[in-house]
C-alpha positions in Angstrom: 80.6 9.8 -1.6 77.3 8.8 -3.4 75.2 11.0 -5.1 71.7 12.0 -3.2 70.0 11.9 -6.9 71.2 8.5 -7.7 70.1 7.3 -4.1 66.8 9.2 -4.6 66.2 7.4 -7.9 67.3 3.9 -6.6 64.4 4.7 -4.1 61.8 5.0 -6.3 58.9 2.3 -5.7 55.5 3.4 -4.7 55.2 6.1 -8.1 56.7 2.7 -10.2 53.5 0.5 -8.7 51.3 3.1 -9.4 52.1 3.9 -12.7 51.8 0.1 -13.3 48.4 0.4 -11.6 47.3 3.5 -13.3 48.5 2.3 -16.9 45.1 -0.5 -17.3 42.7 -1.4 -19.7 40.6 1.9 -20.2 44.1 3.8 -20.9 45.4 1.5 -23.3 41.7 1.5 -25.2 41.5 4.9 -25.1 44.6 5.4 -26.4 44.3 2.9 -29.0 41.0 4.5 -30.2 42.4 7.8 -30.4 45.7 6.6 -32.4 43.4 4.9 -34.4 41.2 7.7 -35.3 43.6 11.1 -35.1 47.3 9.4 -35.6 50.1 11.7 -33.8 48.1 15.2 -33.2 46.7 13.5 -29.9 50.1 12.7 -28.3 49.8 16.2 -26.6 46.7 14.9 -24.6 48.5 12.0 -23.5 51.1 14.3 -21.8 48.5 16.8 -20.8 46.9 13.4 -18.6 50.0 12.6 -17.3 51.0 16.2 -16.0 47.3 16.6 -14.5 47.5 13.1 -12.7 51.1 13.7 -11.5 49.6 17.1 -9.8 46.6 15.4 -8.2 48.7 12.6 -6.9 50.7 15.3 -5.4 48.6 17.2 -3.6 46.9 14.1 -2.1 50.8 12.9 -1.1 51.1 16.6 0.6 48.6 16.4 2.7 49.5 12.8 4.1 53.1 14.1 4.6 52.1 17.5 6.2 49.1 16.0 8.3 50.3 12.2 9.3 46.6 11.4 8.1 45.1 9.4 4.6 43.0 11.6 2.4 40.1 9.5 4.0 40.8 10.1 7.0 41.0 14.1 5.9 37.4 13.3 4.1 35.7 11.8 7.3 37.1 14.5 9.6 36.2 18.0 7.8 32.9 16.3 5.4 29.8 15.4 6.0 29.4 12.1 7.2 27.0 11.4 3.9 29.9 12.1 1.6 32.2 9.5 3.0 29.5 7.0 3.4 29.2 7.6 -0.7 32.4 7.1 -1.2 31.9 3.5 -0.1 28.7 3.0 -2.3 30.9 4.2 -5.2 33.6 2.2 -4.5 31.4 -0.8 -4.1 30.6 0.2 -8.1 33.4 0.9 -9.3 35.4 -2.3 -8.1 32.9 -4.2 -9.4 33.0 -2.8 -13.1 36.9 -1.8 -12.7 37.6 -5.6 -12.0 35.7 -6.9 -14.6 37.2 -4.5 -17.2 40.6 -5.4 -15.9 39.6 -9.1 -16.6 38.2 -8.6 -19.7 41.4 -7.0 -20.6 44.4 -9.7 -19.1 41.5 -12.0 -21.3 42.1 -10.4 -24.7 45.7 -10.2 -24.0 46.4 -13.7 -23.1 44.0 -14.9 -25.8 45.6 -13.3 -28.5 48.9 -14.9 -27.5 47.0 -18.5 -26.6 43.5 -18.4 -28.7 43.3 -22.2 -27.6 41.5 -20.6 -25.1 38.1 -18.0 -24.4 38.3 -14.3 -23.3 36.7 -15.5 -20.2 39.0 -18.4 -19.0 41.6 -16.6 -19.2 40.5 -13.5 -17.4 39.5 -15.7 -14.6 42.7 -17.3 -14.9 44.7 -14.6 -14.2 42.1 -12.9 -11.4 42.2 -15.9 -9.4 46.9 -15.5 -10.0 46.5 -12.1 -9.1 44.5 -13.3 -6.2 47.4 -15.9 -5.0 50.0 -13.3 -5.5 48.3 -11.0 -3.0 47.6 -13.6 -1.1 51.1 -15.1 -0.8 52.8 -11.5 -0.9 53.4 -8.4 0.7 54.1 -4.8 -0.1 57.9 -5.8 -1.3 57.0 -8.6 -3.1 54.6 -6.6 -5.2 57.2 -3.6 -5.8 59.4 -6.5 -7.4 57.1 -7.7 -9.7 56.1 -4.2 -11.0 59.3 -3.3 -11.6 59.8 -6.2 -14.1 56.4 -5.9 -15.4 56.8 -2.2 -15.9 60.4 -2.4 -17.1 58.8 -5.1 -19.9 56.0 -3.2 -20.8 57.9 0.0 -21.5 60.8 -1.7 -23.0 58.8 -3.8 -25.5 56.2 -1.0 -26.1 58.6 2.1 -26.8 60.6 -0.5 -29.0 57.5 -1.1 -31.5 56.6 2.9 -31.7 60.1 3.4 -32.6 59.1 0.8 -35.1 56.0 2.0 -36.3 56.6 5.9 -35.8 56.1 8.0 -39.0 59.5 10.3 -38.4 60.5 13.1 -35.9 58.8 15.6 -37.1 55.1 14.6 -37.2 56.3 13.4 -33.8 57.1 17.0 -32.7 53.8 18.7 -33.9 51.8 15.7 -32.0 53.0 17.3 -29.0 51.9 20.9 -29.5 47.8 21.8 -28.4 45.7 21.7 -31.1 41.6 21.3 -31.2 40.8 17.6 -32.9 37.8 18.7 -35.6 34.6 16.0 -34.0 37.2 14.3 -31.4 36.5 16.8 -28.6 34.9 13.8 -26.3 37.5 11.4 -27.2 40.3 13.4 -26.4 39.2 14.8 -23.4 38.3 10.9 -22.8 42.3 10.3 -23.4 42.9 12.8 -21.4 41.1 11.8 -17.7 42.0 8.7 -18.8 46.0 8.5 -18.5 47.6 7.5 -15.3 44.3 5.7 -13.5 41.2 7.2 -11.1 40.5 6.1 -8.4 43.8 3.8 -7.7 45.5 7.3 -7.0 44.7 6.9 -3.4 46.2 4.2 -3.4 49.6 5.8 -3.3 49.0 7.0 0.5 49.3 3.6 1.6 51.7 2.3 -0.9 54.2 5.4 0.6 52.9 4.1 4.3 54.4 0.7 3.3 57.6 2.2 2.5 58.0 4.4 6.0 57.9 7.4 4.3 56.3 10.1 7.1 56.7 14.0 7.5 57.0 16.4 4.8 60.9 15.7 4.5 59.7 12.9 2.1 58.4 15.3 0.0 61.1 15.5 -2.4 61.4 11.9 -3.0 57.8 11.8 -3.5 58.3 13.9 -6.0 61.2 12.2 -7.4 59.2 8.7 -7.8 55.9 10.5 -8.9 57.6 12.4 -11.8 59.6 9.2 -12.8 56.1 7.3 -12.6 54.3 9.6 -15.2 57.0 10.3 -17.0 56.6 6.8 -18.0 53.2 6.9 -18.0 52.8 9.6 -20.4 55.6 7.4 -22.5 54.1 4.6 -23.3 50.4 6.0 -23.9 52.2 8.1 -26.4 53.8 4.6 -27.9 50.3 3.3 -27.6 48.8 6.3 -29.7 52.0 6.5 -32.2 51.3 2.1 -32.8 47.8 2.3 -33.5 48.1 5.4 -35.5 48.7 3.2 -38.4 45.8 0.7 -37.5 41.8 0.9 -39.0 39.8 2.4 -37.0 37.0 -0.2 -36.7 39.8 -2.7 -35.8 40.8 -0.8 -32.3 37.1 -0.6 -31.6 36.4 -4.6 -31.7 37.1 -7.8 -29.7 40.5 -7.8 -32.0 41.7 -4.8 -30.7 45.1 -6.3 -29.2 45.4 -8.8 -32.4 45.1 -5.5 -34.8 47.7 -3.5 -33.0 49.8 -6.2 -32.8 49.8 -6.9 -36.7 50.4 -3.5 -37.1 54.1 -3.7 -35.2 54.7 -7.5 -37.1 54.0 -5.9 -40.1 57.3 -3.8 -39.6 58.7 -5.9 -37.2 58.2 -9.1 -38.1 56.7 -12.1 -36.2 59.2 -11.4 -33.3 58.2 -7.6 -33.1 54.1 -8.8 -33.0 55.1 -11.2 -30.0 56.8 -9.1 -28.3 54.1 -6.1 -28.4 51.3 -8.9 -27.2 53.7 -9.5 -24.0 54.2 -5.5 -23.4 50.2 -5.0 -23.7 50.1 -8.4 -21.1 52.3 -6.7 -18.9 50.7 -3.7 -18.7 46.8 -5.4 -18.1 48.2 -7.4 -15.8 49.9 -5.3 -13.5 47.6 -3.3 -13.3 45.8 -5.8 -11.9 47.9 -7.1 -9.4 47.8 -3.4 -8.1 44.1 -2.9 -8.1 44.2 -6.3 -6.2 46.7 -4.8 -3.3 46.2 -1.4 -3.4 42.5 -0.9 -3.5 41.7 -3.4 -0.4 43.0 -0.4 1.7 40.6 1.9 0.8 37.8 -0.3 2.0 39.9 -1.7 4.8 40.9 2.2 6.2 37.3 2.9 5.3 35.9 0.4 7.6 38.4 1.3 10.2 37.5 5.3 10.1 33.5 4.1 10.4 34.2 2.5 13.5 35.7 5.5 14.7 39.4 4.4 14.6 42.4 6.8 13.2 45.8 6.1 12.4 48.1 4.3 15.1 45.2 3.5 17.1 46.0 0.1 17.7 45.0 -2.9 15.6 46.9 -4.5 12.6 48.1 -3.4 9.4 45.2 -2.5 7.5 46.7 -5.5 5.1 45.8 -8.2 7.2 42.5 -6.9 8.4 39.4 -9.2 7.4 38.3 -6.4 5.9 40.9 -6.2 3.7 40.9 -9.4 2.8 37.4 -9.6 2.4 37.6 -6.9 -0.5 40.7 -8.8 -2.3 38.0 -11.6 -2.6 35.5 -9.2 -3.4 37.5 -8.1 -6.7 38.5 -11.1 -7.3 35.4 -13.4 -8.1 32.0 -11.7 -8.1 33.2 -9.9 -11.3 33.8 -12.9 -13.5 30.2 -12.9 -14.3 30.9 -9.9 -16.1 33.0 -11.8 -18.4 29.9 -14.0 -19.8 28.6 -10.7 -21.1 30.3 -11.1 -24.5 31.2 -7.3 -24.9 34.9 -7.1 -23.1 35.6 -4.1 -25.4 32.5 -2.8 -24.2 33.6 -3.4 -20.5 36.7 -1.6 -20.7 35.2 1.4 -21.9 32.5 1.4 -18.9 35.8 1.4 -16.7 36.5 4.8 -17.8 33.1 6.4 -17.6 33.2 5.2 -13.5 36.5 6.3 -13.3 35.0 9.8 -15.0 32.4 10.2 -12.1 35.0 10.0 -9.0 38.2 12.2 -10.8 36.3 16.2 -10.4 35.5 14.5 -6.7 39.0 14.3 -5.9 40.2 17.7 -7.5 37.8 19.2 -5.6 38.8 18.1 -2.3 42.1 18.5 -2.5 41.4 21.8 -3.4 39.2 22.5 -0.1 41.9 20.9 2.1 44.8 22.5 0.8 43.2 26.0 1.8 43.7 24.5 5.2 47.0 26.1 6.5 45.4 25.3 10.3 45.9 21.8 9.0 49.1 21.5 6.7 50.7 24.8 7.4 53.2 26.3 5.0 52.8 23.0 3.1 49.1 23.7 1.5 48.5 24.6 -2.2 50.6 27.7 -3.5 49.8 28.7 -6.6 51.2 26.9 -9.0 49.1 23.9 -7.5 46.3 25.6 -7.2 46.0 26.6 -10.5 46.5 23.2 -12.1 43.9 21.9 -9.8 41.3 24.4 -10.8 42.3 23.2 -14.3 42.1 19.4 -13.2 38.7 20.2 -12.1 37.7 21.9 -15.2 38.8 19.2 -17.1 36.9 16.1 -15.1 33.5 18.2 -15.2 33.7 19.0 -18.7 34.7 15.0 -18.9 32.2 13.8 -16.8 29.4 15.8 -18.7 30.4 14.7 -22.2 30.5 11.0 -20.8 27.2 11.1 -19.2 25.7 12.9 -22.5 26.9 10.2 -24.9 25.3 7.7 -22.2 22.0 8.9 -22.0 21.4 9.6 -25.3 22.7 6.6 -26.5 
């Protein structure tokens, strides 16, 4: 008789794409920066990030179970109409500069492999890939691509911190709290920044894809979300331990990936630099490809919930809706022009302020909707959740003010 774990964790999917997903450019910068700067005594933050994320992507995977509804479809019901139709405005935003970033990034990934050619032709490159992929693909195909991506990036990662790691100890004491003398902003950055923003909703309709319905679900969920950030929180940590040995001014410039890189080669030799330039690929990259599939749906259910449509009312899946499509396209080319700004560093890091603005948003509401035993019954927040929610949404104010401080007064 098999074991229900083992089948459990041969189940895992959804938690594996979003971890790909969440795991993009403004992580792996912000992790850089901070490994750069502060060595191992941020590797806390990066498991602080992950255990935050995994509760929010939770609570948002509760109420779909308990309710049979999408978080948007919980937003339009029980908010003002003028919130959701923000939401939209935002999320016309923040595909824009998310899209860009994420080109910017597979750009300085694949030209520090190939430097035959520009940032920009290669980002376009592999936008208009990611585009055929989604194009050609479905939900399956793109859980069998993450997996290899994510079981490369990891693999090749994790191998070069082992590399590069200054021994067990230093390693230990990373992990415990401590206040960063002048880093507050940057860690807190590090923090909101592990595990992705606003691709978290995404996981509602990557679980739909799947058939998993009804609160019986919820212990695989939980299963593939805690596998998923478990990883995640892994390889920021690898990220932070690799560039812990790097200058500071090199993480912060268009040779970011060529500087960690030399780092690991430096240890590892030319074998161990080439294979940390194909883990870094993997990771920008699949975190497009999920931003390419996974966000459509937002805008797709969005337009669907306008028109005054709910779930099972008829129609087909939201994946080959023209709105859908229309928004794959949308993320897909428009951006590029972002790429002939010159500063792709510079549009990673705006990824993360936009992610900033929409992460106390989504505490918040969860918070409000899982008060709503008419609606989810005995499944709303107890109080474990409720606690790390309140601190979630501590965290992403105190965030967001520091992000929009440094902006302004720049």
């Amino acid at each position: 008789m098999s074991d229900p774990r083992s089948s459990m964790l041969r189940a895992v999917g959804p938690g594996i794409i979003v971890a790909a997903t969440g795991v993009g450019a403004g992580d792996l910068v912000a992790a850089a920066v901070c490994g750069a700067l502060f060595g191992t005594t941020v590797l806390w933050a990066v498991l602080a990030g992950a255990l935050l994320k995994f509760a929010l992507n939770e609570g948002l995977a509760r109420w779909q179970l308990a309710t049979g509804t999408t978080l948007l479809e919980g937003w339009a019901d029980r908010f003002p109409r003028l919130f959701f139709l923000g939401f939209l405005a935002y999320l016309f935003l923040w595909s824009f500069v998310v899209a860009g970033a994420l080109m910017a990034a597979c750009g300085l990934a694949a030209h520090a492999m190939i430097p035959a050619f520009p940032v920009w032709a290669w980002g376009m490159v592999h936008s208009l890939a990611a585009l055929a992929l989604v194009g050609v693909g479905r939900y399956r195909l793109l859980e069998r691509m993450m997996k290899g991506l994510i079981g490369l990036m990891f693999l090749v990662v994790m191998a070069c911190a082992v590399l590069t790691a200054p021994g067990w100890t230093e390693l230990a004491q990373g992990l415990m709290p401590r206040v960063v003398p002048g880093g507050s902003a940057l860690v807190l950055g590090l923090i909101g920044g592990v595990g992705g923003s606003v691709t978290l909703l995404s996981y509602g309709y990557w679980i739909r894809e799947r058939g998993w319905r009804g609160t019986e679900r919820l212990p695989l969920v939980r299963v593939d979300l805690g596998v998923a950030y478990l990883l995640t929180g892994l390889f920021g940590m690898a990220v932070v331990v690799v560039a812990g040995a790097v200058r500071p001014e090199v993480v912060t410039g268009s040779g970011m990936v060529v500087g960690l890189a030399d780092q690991v080669g430096a240890v590892a030799g030319p074998a161990g630099r080439w294979c940390f330039l194909l883990g870094f690929w993997g990771a920008v990259f699949s975190s497009m490809l999920g931003v390419w599939q996974g966000v459509p749906y937002l805008f797709a259910d969005a337009v669907r919930l306008v028109r005054g449509t709910r779930s099972g009312g008829g129609g087909p899946p939201l994946d080959r809706t023209p709105a859908y499509r229309a928004w794959v396209l949308y993320l897909a080319l428009p951006p590029m022009l972002l790429l002939f700004a010159g500063k792709p560093v510079w549009l990673v890091m705006a990824y993360a302020v936009t992610g900033a603005l929409f992460m106390p948003v989504l505490a918040a509401t969860l918070l409000l909707l899982g008060r709503r035993r008419s609606a989810m019954g005995r499944w709303g927040n107890g109080p474990a959740a409720t606690i790390v929610l309140v601190l979630a949404l501590a965290l992403f104010i105190a965030l967001l003010v520091q992000e929009l401080v440094q902006r302004f007064a720049a």
